[in-house]
C-alpha positions, -999 to +999 in steps of 0.1 A: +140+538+113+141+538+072+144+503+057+171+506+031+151+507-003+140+475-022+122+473-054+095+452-049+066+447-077+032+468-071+010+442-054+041+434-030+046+470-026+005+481-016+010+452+010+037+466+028+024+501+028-007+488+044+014+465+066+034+496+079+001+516+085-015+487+104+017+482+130+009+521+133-028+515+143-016+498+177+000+530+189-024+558+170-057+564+157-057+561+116-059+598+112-024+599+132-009+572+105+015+599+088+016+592+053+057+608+054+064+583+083+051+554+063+074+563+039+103+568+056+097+535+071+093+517+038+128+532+024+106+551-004+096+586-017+064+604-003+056+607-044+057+571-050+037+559-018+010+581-039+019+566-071+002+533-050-026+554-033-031+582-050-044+603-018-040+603+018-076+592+026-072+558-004-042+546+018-063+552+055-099+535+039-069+508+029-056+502+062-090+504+075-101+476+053-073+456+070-077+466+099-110+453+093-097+421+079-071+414+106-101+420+134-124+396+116-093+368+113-087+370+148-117+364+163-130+337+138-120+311+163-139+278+180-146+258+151-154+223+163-165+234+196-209+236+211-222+268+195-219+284+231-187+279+234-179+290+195-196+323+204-178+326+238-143+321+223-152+342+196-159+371+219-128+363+244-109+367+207-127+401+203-121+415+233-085+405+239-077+425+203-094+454+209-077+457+242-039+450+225-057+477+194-072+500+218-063+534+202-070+520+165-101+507+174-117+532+191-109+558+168-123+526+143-152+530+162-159+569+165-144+577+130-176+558+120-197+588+124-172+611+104-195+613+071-165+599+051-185+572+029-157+547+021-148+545+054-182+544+067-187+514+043-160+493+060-175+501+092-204+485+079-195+457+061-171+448+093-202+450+117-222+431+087-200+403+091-198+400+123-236+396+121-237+373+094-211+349+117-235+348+146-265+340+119-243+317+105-229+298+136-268+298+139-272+279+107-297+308+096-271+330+080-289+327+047-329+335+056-324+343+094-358+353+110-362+393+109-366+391+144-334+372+154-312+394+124-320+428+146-314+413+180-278+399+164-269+434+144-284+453+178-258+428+198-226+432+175-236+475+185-237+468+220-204+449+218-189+483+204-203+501+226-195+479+259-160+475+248-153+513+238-164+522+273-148+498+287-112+511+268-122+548+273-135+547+316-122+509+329-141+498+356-146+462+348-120+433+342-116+418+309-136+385+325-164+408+335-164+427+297-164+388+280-196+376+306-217+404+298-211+408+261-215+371+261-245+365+282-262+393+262-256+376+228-272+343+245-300+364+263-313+385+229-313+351+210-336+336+234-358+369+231-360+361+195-370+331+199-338+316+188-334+293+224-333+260+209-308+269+182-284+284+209-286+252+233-290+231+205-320+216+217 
C-alpha cells in the first residue's frame, strides 16, 4: 500500500528507500526488489527514486550495503562473555538471521559470483569483517599470524556455505547448523596454532 507523500530532506529520503528495499529482502532476492514497488510504497515518483539513485543497480549495491550492515549489527553480540562463548553467541546470532533472511541472503550469497564489482565488493568487505571480528575477539586483529588469518577467512566460507545448504536442502536442526559451524571455528584455530588464545590458557 502507497504511503501518502511526505517531503522529507535527501539524507531522510535515501534512508527510507533503502529501508523499503531491505523489508523487501525478507520475502525476495535483491534482484526481485522492484524499483516501481519501492516507489509506490514510499508515496513518490519512479523519476525521483532516480533522482536519489540514479540507476537501478546504485539503489540494489545500496540495499546490499545494508543488508550488509544490518547482518553485521545483529550478530555482533556476547561482549563481556569467555571468548568461546562470544564466538558461539555470535554464530547462534548468524544463524537465526539468515534463517528469518533466507531468500535475501542466499541470493546475498550466490549473486556473489555475478561479476558485478560493487556488489562483489560488499560481499567482500562483509566476509572481511566477519574475519577481522574473529581476529579481533582473538586480540590479533591487527598482525594475526598468516596461518590463523586463512583458517578464520576459510571458516567465515564454510559458514556460507553450511548455512546456504542448510536453507536450500534442510536436513539438520538449527542446534545441529550452530554446533558444527561452531566447533569448526574452535577446531581450525587450534590447527593454527591458535589453542591457547581460544581457551584462554
Amino acid at each position: 500500500m502507497a504511503t501518502p507523500r511526505t517531503r522529507l530532506d535527501p539524507e531522510a529520503r535515501r534512508a527510507q528507500l533503502v529501508g523499503l528495499g531491505l523489508e523487501m529482502l525478507s520475502t525476495r532476492p535483491l534482484d526481485k526488489v522492484a524499483i516501481d514497488e519501492i516507489a509506490a510504497v514510499a508515496g513518490i515518483s519512479r523519476g525521483l527514486l532516480f533522482h536519489y539513485f540514479p540507476t537501478k543497480r546504485d539503489f540494489h549495491v545500496a540495499v546490499a550495503r545494508a543488508a550488509s550492515q544490518d547482518l553485521l549489527e545483529r550478530t555482533d553480540v556476547g561482549h563481556g562473555l569467555p571468548l568461546l562463548d562470544r564466538l558461539r553467541a555470535s554464530v547462534e546470532a548468524f544463524v537465526d538471521h539468515v534463517a528469518t533472511n533466507r531468500d535475501a541472503y542466499v541470493a546475498f550469497i550466490r549473486g556473489s559470483s555475478g561479476g558485478d564489482p560493487e556488489l562483489l565488493d560488499v560481499y567482500e568487505s562483509t566476509r572481511t569483517a566477519f574475519t577481522d571480528r574473529v581476529l579481533d575477539s582473538l586480540g590479533l586483529v591487527d598482525v594475526p599470524p598468516p596461518l590463523l588469518r586463512a583458517a578464520v577467512r576459510g571458516w567465515v566460507a564454510l559458514t556460507e556455505e553450511v548455512t546456504v545448504d542448510w536453507l536450500s536442502r534442510g536436513g539438520l536442526d538449527r542446534g545441529e547448523v550452530v554446533d558444527l559451524i561452531d566447533d569448526a571455528l574452535v577446531a581450525l584455530i587450534a590447527v593454527a596454532g591458535a589453542e591457547d588464545l581460544a581457551t584462554g590458557g
